[in-house]
N, C-alpha and C positions, 0 to 999 in steps of 0.2 A: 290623646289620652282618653279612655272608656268613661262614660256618663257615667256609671255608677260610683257610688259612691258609699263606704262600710261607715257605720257608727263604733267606735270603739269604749266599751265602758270602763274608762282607767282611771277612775276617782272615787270608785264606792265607799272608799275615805279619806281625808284627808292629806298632804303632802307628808307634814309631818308625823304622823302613824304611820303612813307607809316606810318612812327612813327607820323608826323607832327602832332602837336594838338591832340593826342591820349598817348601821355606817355609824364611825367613826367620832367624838367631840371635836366638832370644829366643821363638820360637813355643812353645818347649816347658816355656815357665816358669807358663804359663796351666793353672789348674787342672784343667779341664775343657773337653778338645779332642774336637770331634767324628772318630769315624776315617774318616779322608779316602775309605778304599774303600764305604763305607756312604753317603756323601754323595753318591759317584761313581752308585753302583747308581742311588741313590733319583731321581738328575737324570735318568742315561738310561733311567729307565723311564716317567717321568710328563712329559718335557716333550719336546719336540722343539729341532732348531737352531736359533738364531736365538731363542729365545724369551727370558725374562723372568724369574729366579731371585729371590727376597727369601728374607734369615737376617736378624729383626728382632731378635735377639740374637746378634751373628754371633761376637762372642769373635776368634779371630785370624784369622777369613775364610777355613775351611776350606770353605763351602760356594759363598766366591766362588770361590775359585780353583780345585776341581774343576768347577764350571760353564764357567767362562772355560776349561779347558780342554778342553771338551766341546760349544765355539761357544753357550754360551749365555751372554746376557749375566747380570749380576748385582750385587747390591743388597743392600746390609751399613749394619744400624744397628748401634753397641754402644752404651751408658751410659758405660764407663770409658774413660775418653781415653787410657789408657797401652795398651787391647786395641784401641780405634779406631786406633793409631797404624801398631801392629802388623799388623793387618789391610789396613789401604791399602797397606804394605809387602808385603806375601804377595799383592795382586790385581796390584798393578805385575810383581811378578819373575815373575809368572804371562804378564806378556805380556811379559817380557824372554826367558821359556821356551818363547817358540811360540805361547801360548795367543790363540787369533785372536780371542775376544770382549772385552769389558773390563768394568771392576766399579767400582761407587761405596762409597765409606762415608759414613755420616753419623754421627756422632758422638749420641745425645742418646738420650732416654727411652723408648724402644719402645711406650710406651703417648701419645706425642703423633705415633705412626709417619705419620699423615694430611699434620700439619702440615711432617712431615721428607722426608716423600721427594715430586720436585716433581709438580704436579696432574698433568702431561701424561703421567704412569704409572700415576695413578689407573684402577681397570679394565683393564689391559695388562698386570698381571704374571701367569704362567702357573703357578707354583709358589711357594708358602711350602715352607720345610725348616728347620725348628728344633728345638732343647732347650731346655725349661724347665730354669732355674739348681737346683744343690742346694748343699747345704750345705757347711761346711770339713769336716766330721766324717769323710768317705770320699776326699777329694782329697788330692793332693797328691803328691810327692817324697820320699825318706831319701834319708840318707845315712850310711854308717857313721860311730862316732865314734872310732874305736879312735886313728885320729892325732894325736887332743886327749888319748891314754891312760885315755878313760874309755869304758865300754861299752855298747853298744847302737845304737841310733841317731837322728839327729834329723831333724826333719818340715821341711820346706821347702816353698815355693811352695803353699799350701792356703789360700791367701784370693785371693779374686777383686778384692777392694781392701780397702781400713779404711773405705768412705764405708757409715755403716749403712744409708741411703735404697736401698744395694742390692739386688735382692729375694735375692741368694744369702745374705744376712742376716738376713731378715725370717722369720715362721713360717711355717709352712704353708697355712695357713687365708689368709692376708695372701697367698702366693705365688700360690695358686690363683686368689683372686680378680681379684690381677691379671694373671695369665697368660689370663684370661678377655678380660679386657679387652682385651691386645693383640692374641689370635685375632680379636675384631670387628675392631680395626683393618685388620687382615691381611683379612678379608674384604670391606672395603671397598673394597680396592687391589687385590686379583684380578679377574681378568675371570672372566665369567659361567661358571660350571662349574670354574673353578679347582682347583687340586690344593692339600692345607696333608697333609705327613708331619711328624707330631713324634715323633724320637727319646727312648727314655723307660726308664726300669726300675725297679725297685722297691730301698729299701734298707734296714737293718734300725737300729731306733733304741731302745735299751733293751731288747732283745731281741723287739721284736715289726716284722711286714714293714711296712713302709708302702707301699701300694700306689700307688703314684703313675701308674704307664700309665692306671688304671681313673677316678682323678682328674683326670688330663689328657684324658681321653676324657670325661667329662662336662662339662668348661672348654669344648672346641668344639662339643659339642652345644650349651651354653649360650651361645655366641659366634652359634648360626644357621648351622652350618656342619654337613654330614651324612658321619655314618662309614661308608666304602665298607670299610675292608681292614685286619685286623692280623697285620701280618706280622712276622716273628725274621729278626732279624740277628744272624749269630753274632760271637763276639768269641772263637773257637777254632778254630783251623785246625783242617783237617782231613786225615789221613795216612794211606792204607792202609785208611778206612773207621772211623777214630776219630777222635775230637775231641780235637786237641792243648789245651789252655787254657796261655791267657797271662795267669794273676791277674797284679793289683799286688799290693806287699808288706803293704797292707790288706786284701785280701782274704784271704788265706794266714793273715794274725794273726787276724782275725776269725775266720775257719772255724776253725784250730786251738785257739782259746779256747775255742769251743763243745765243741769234739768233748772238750775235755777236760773240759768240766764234763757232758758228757752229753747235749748235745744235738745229734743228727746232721744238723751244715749242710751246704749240698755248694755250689761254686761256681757262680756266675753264669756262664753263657759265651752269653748274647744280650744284645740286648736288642729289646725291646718299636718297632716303627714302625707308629704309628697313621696311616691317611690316612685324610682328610676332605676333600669336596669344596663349595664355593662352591655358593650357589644359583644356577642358570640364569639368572635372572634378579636382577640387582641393586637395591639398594633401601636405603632406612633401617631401622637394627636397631628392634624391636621397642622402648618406652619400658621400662625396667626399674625395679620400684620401688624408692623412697626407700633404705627399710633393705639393698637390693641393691645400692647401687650402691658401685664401688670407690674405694679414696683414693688422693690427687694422692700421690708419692711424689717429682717430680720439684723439688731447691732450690730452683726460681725459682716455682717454684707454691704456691697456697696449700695449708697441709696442713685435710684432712678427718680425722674421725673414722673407723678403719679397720673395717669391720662384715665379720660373718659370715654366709653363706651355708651352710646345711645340705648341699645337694648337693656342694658340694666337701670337706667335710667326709675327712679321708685315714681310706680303713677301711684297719683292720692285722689283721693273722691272726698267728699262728705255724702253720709251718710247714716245708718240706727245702731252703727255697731262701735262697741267700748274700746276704751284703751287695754292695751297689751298688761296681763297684771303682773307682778313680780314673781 
């Protein structure tokens, strides 16, 4: 992968202004929304008009509707049918708003993406743009509770559903392997030289990081898919020649717990976009052996035994850098 590395400035305001009057009531109930200016960057760098967008975990179709509004068309799977519903909602008002391209959703498991999005785009889409799911542990909403007369406050919207076959449910080890899996798929459906940017960052769990970029970047090497570029997208505006930060109320309580037990966190204010390009030429993935391969996680499929792969294995360090914020 090239030493260098781009700063992307995709926060000159905040999450929620940037959604404002552009997506739908109910968009912001979703745990983990990708920010719309960081979607925006990554399309008009890597594709052109007219071309061919795929979010095989699209969540409420942040990455349709900055495409669609940027003339590229665009291509949303989710799993949960309450963010599938959400998301066709947000591609529609997208062309209720001008946006001259349009956008599909397909409802169903990311990892049968071949079976879901139809043959005649096999090879034709120009860019993958996604996030691998994380946990309830860093998402979510408060709200104060003082009007109930008791104090502190309470957690809202931090599950991505109750269906456990979810992977934002499943462990890490399980996640990886099959975020694995759906990069091949995803490289099946890109035309030759294709672009796949995964948004990614690292979060801390019992006190140590998990390095999830460096895991998600061995997921598409191991997909057959080659790392051209990692580049930071900030999630901190910037004023005067400093970096504003816009933590969520998780991050502030994690830093602040630390710093008071002694150990010096400091906020997350990027994150991590990997890109990885399609081989030139396209082909069948490599056979992968037995104990590698991953399991069916989708109801109507039969379940397999879920095995481990070393390589995805999540290395954790301690270290100065924050938890993952919602």
């Amino acid at each position: 992968m090239p030493s260098s590395v781009s700063v992307w400035n995709t926060a000159p305001t905040s999450a929620p202004a940037q959604r404002r009057g552009r997506y739908v009531p109910g968009s912001s109930d979703h745990p983990a929304k990708m920010l719309p200016a960081l979607a925006a960057h990554a399309i008009a760098t890597y594709t052109q008009p007219g071309d061919v967008v795929l979010d095989p975990m699209c969540g409420i179709g942040t990455t349709l509707v900055e495409a669609q509004h940027l003339g590229r068309n665009a291509i949303g799977v989710e799993y949960e049918p309450r963010w599938a519903h959400i998301a066709r909602l947000n591609s529609t008002n997208a062309s209720h708003e001008g946006a001259t391209s349009r956008g599909h959703v397909y409802c169903g498991d990311a990892r049968d993406l071949r079976s879901l999005i139809p043959t005649r785009l096999h090879g034709k889409i120009a860019m993958v743009l996604t996030s691998p799911p994380y946990g309830n542990s860093v998402h979510g909403q408060v709200r104060s509770t003082r009007d109930s007369g008791e104090k502190g406050v309470a957690k809202r919207n931090y599950r991505y559903s109750h269906d456990p076959d979810n992977l934002a449910h499943v462990g890490l080890d399980r996640l990886l392997e099959a975020f694995t899996e759906i990069l091949t798929q995803c490289r099946h459906v890109l035309r030759p030289g294709g672009t796949v940017a995964i948004t990614t960052r690292p979060w801390r769990e019992r006190g140590e990081l998990i390095d999830l970029p460096s895991a998600a970047l061995a997921a598409g090497v191991a997909a057959g898919l080659t790392p051209t570029e990692r580049n930071v997208a900030l999630l901190a505006g910037i004023r005067n020649g400093q970096l504003i930060a816009r933590p969520s109320f998780f991050q502030m309580k994690n830093v602040r717990d630390a710093r008071r037990g002694g150990i010096p966190l400091h906020l997350v204010q990027h994150e991590d976009v990997l890109v990885l390009s399609a081989p030139q030429i396209t082909g069948p993935a490599p056979e992968r052996p037995a104990e590698h391969r991953t399991t069916s996680r989708h109801p109507a499929c039969p379940t397999r035994k879920p095995t481990t792969t070393a390589v995805f294995r999540s290395r954790t360090c301690r270290d100065n850098r924050g938890p993952r914020h919602a």
